[in-house]
N, C-alpha and C positions, 0 to 999 in steps of 0.2 A: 419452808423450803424455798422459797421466791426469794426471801431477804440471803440464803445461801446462796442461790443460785446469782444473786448479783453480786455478790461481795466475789464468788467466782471468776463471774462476769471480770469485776475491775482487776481482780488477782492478775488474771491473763494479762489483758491488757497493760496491767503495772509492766510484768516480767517480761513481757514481748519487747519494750522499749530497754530491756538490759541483756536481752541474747541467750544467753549457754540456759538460765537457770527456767527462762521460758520452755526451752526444749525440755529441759529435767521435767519441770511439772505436765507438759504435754504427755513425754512418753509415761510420767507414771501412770494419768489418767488411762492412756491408752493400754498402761498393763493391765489395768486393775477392768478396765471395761473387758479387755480379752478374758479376764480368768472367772466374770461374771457374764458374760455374753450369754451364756448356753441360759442360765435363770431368764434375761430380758427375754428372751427368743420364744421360752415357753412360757411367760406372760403374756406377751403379744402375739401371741401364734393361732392362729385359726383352730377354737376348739368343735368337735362336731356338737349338732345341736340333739338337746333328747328328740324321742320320735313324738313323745307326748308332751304337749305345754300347758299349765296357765303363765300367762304373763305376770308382773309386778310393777306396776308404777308406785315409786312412793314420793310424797308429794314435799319431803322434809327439806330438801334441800330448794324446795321451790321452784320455781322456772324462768330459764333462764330466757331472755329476747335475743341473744345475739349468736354472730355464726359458730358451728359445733367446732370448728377450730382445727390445730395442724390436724391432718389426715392419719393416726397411729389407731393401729388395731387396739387400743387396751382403752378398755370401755368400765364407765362406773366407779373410776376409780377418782374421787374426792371432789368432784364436779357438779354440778345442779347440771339435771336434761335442759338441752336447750328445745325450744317448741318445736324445729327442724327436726331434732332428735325423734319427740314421740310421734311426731306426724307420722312421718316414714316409718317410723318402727309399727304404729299401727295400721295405717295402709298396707303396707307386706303382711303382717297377721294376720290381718282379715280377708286374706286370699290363699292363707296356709294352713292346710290342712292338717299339720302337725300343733298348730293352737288353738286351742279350744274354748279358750276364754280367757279373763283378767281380772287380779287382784288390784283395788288402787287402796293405800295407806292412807287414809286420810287423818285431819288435827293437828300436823306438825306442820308450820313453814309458815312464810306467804306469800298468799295468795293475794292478789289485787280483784277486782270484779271483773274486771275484764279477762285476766289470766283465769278465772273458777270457769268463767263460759266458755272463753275459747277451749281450755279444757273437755268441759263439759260436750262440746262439740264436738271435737275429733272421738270419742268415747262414744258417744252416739251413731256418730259415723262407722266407729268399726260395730256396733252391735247392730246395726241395719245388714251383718254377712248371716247372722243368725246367731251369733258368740254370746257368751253373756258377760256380765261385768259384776262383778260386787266390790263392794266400799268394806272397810274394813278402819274404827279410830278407837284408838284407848278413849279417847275424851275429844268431843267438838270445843275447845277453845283455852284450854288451858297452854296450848303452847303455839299458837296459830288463834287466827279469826274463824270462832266456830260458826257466823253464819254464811262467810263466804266458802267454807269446807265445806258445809253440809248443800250449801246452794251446789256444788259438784257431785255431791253424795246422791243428791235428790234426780238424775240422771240416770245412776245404777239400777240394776235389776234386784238387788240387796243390798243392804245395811246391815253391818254388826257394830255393836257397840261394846266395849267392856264393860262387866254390872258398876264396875265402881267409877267409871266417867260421866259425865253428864254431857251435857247438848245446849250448849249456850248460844242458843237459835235466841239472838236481839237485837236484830237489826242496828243501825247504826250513830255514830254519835262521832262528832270532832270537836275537837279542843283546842283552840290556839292561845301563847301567854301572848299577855301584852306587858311590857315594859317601860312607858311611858315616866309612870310615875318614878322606878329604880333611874330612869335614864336622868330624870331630872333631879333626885335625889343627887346625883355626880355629878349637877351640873355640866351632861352633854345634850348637846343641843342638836335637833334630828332636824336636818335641810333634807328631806325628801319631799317629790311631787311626783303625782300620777296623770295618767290619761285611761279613762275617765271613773266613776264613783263606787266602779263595780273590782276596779281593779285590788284593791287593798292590799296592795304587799307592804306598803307603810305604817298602815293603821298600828299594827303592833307596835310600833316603836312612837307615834303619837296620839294613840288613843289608852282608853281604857278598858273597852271593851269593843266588842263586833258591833262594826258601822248596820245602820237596816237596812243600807244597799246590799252589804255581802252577805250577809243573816239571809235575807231571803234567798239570794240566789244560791251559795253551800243549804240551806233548805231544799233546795228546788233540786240540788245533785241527791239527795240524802234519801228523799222521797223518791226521785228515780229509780232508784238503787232497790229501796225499799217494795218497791212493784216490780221491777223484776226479780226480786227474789220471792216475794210471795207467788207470782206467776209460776217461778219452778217448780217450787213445791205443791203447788194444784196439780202444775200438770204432771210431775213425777209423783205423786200417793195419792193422786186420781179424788182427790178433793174440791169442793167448789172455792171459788177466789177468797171470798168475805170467810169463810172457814183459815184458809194460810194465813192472813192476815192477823185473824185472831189469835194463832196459834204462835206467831213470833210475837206479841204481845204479851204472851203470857208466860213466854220464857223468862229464867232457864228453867231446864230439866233434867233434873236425876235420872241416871239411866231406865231405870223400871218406870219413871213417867212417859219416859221420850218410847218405849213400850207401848206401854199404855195407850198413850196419843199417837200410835200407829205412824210416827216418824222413824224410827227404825222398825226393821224386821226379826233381830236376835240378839241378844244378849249373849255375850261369848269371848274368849279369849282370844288373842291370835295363836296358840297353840293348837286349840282347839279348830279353825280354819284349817292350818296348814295340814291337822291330820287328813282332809280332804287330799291336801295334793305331797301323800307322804315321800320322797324324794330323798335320796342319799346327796348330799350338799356337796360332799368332793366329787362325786361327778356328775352329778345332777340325774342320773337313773332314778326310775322309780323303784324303791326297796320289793315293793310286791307283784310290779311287774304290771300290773294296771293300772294304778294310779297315774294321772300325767303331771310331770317334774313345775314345783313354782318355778319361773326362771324368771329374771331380772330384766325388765323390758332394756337399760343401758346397755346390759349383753345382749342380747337378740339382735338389738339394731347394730353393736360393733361388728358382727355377721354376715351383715345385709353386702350383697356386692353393691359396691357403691359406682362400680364403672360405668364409663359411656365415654362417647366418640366424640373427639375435641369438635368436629364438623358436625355435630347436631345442634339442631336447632334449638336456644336456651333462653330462657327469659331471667336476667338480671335478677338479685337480692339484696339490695342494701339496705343495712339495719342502721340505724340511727338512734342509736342509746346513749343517753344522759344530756348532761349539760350541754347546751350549743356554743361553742369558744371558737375563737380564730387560732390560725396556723395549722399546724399537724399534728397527729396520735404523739402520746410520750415518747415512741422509740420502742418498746416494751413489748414484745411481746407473751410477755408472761403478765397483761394486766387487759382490763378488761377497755380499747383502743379509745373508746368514746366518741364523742359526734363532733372533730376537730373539722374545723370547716374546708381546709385544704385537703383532709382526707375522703370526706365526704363527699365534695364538689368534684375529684380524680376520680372517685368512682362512678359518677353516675355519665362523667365524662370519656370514661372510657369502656363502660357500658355500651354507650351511644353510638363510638366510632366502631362497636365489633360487629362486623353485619352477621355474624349467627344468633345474633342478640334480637328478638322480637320484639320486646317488651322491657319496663323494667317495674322492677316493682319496690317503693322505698317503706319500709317497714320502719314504725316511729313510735318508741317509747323515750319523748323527750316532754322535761317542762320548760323548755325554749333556753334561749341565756343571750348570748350579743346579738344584738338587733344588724350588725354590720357580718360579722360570722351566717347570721339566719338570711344575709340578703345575698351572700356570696351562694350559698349555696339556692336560693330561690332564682339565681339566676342561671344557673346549670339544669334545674329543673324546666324551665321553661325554654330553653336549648334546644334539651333533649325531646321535650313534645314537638316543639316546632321542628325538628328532622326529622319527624316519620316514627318517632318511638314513642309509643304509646308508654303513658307514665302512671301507673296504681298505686294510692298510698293506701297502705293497712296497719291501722293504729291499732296500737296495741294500749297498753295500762292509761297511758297520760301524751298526748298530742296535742299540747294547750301552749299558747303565747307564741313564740320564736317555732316551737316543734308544731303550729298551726300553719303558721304564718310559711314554711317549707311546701306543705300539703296544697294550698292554694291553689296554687297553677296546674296541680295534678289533672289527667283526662278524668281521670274517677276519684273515690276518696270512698274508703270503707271504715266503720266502726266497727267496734261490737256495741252492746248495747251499754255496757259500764264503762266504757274508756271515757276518758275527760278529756276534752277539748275545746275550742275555743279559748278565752282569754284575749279577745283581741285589744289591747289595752299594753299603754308601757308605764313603770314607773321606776324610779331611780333616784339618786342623790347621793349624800355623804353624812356622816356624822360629825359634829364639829368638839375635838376634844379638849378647846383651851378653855374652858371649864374646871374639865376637870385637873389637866395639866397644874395648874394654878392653884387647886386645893392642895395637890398633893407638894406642891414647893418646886415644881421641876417647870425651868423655862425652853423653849425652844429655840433657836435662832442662828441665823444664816443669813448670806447675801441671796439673793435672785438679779437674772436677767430677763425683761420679758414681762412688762405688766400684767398679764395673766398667770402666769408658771406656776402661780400656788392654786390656782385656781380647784383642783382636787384634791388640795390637801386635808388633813382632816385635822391641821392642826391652827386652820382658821376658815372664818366664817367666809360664805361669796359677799363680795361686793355687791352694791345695787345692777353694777352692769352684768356682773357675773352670772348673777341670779338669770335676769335676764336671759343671757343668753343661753342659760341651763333650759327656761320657759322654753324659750325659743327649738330646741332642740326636741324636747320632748313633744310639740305640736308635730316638728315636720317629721321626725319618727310616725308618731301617730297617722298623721294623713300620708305616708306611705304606705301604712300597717293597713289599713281601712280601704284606700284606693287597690293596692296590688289583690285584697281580699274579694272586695267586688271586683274586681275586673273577673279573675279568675273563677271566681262562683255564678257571675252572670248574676247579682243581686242589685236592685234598685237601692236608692237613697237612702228609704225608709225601712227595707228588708236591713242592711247592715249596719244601722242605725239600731235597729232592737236585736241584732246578733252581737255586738262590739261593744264599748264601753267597758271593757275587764269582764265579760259575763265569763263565767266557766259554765258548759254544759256538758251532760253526760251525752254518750252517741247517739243513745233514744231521743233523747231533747233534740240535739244536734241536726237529728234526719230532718224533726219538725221545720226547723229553725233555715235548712235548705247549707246549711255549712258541710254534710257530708250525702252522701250519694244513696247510699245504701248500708244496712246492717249485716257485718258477717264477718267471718276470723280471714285468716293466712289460706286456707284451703282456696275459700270462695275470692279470695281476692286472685290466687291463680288464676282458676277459672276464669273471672274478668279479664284478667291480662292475656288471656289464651285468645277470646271475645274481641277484645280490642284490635288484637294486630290479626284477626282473622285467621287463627290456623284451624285447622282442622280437627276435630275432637279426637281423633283417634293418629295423629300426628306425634308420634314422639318428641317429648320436650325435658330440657334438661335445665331443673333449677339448679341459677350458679350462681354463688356469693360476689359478692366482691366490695372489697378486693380481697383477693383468694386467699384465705388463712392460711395455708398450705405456703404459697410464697412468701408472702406476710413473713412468716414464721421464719424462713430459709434466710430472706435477705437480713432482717435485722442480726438474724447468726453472725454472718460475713459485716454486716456492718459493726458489730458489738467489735471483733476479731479482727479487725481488716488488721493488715501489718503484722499478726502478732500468730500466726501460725503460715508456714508455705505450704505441707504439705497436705495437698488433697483427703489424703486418704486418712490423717489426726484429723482434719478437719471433721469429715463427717464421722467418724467413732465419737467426736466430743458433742457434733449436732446431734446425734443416737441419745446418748445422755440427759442432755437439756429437752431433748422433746418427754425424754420419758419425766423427768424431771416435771417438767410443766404439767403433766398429765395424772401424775400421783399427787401433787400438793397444790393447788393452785390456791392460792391467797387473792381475796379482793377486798382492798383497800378501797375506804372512801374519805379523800380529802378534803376537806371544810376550808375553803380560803375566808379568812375574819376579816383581813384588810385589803380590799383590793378596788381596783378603777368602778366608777360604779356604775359605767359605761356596760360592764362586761353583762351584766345583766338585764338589761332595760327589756327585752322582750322573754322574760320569766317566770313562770308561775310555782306556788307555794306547790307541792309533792299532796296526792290523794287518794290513796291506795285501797282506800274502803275498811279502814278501822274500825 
């Protein structure tokens, strides 16, 4: 639907720049949207909610970090929740007395360690109203990470399992290839260097196997992991520690084991559940008039009023997802915006200037990327403290390298126990391919101006001085990386000295280690930011994204269109379209650049989502 809606996109655009046949295609849309209107209206339309609930999370499409996006009532429809999403939807439930408890699907998707606890957490949170929760998987691993599901599972008040799934409770395990010997084999030649032995994003392309610097330390993450997941399961089936331990050791489990070994609670189908909450599906009533309707936790929160008063008092959200790049978002707003440094550094910048603004809070599921991109925006960060705005980061899955090196300057700095962080280490280079060039019979060549100008190319090697000055660059990266870390952590010589060097740590590690503040999800990180700027606990407060997906959405319309429509009123029947449009099919692309400056990455780290 997105590659339609852009080929749309340019349609317009073409026809605008030829006149008559623009209008033709404007007013058909606009017939065709009039003689469907009355369908969009009762899609989007405020439906009443049953009197009786269980809730639904299902966890397949996994979850999402970034904001819930344009503001249209039509909820659930082709989207992963964002963690915005279930918070709020579970907060409202656990104070309505029309829901009575919650189904979560577990086995499908993923999960990261950090996304199982934060999870984990908000579900805990609503079952402290008195509600219950039960888990519900055809099978713990067969289409998802069964120990990071069942580490969520093990929170619930029940477990069902299906007799024919099993419970692939086994802890974890990574794998990276190395390429060394293939690369050499083609005669290409790997110019990369790191700062310092921990970092290994090269090793793959010149080793053969995992260095015993990075061996131990991905050990050191794996083992993390591995205690707090035996820790959940003690404390959720009320087992002693050395007992979970043993127990993920001796996975997997055939359902009537995972029985057996008193890891679940029942063996059953989801048929057999849902006859608990028997429900008529077209209007979500209960058929017998007792039973209270499953309903779709996505619907519930589409529901929720979401109003408030542009003059309340708001604390800041800006998420920071994916790769760290310089300039701006694609344009796109049908794609998921990313962590473009000029759009990131406007937000927190105009965050800063809004005095109903308290706080802000920058939300980071990145594994870093330009080291000049990660500094643009570390200097907005540090802006924005230094005016009186108290700045909270709350990591989410991965806040390691460039998406560390952001957090730094933060008043506070939150984890959960599984997110990765740290990385403070740069590495970078080129590959050199007149090697291979050369086997295959194909020459390259051209004039240059500029005794350096090939300097990146990959289709020769650095000079002596070259090289050099590559050294040279990757030091003063590094003792910015290092210096801007201690300043902002308040850490000695010797403290960031055994934090730095490429280390990746988990949060639990991390707290040790003095690189983050405290352990706790998006909730508890509010809370901080409420703390910081001193409001009052019972001060109404309005979390507000930004920048506001809602305008986001509006402006790129008129930018996509500028020129090529006048009249207001096609205008927005065609913006009606595309929002629903976006909201039914959303496509997320992830594009792999193979050749590119090798600048762009220098503060990076490898993706570790707890496989």
């Amino acid at each position: 639907m997105r590659l339609i809606v852009f080929l749309l996109k340019c349609l317009v655009g073409f026809l605008a720049s030829i006149g008559v046949l623009a209008l033709l295609l404007i007013g058909g849309l606009a017939y065709l949207f009039t003689q469907f209107e009355s369908h969009f209206e009762d899609w989007t339309g405020q439906e009443e909610l049953p009197p009786r609930m269980v809730l639904m999370l299902d966890t397949a499409d996994g979850l999402s970090q970034g904001p819930s996006g344009p503001n249209l009532p039509v909820s659930g429809l082709g989207r992963s929740l964002s963690l915005i999403d279930v918070m709020e939807a579970l907060e409202a439930a656990a104070d309505d007395p029309a829901v009575e408890g919650l189904v979560v699907r577990l086995g499908y998707g993923r999960l990261s360690a950090a996304d199982s606890q934060e999870l984990r957490n908000l579900v805990d949170d609503f079952q402290e109203s008195g509600k219950f929760a039960i888990g519900f998987a055809e099978s713990f691993g067969e289409a998802g990470n069964g120990t990071l599901h069942y580490n969520l599972a093990t929170g619930l008040d029940e477990i069902w399992l299906q007799p024919s799934g099993s419970l692939d409770l086994l802890g974890f395990q990574l794998e990276t290839p190395y390429f060394a010997e293939v690369l050499e084999d083609w005669d290409i030649r790997v110019r990369f260097d790191q700062r310092e032995e921990y970092k290994g994003l090269a090793d793959a392309m010149t080793r053969d196997d995992m260095s015993p610097e990075v061996r131990s330390n991905v050990q050191q993450l794996l083992d993390s992991w591995f205690a707090q997941v035996a820790e959940a399961i003690s404390k959720g089936r009320n087992i002693n520690l050395n007992s979970a331990r043993q127990l993920i050791d001796q996975g997997p489990y055939s359902a009537p084991e995972a029985l057996e070994a008193k890891l679940v609670d029942r063996l059953g189908y989801w048929d057999e559940l849902v006859e608990r909450y028997d429900s008529d599906e077209d209007t979500g009533d209960s058929s017998n008039g007792n039973s209270p309707a499953l309903y779709p936790i996505a619907d519930y929160h589409g529901q929720l009023d979401g109003a408030s008063e542009e003059d309340q008092t708001a604390i800041a959200l800006i998420h920071v997802n994916g790769p760290i790049s310089l300039g701006k978002a694609d344009g796109s707003a049908l794609s998921t915006p990313g962590a473009a440094a000029d759009r990131i550094s406007g937000a927190i910048a105009n965050a800063a200037a809004n005095e109903n603004v308290k706080a802000i809070i920058l939300r980071i599921d990145s594994p870093g990327g330009s080291y000049v991109a990660s500094d643009t925006i570390w200097r907005e960060v540090t802006k924005a403290r230094e005016s009186g705005r108290p700045v909270i980061v709350s990591m989410a899955s991965t806040a390691a390298s460039g998406g560390y090196f952001i957090a730094a300057p933060a008043d506070r700095i939150l984890a959960l126990p599984g997110s990765v962080t740290g990385s403070i280490g740069v590495a970078g280079g080129k590959l050199v391919l007149s090697g291979l060039w050369d086997r295959l019979g194909i020459n390259w060549d051209g004039p240059q101006a500029g005794e350096n100008a090939d300097i990146w190319s990959m289709n020769s090697d650095f000079d002596r001085e070259q090289w050099q000055r590559f050294q040279d660059s990757l030091d003063r990266v590094y003792s910015d990386f290092t210096k801007k870390v201690a300043e902002g952590r308040d850490l000695t010589e010797d403290e960031i000295e055994a934090a730095a060097g490429g280390r990746i740590w988990s949060g639990a590690d991390a707290l040790t280690m003095g690189l983050v503040d405290e352990l706790g999800g998006l909730p508890r990180a509010i809370e901080v930011a409420r703390e910081e700027a001193g409001l009052p606990a019972d001060e109404p407060v309005r979390l507000t994204p930004y920048p506001d997906p809602d305008k986001a959405f509006q402006d790129w319309i008129r930018r996509s269109l500028a020129g090529g429509i006048e009249s207001p009123e096609t205008l927005a029947r065609l913006e009606r379209i595309l929002l629903l449009s976006e909201r039914l099919a959303p496509v997320m692309e992830k594009i792999e650049h193979l050749v590119q400056d090798p600048r762009h990455g220098l503060l990076q780290e490898d993706s570790f989502t707890g496989q």
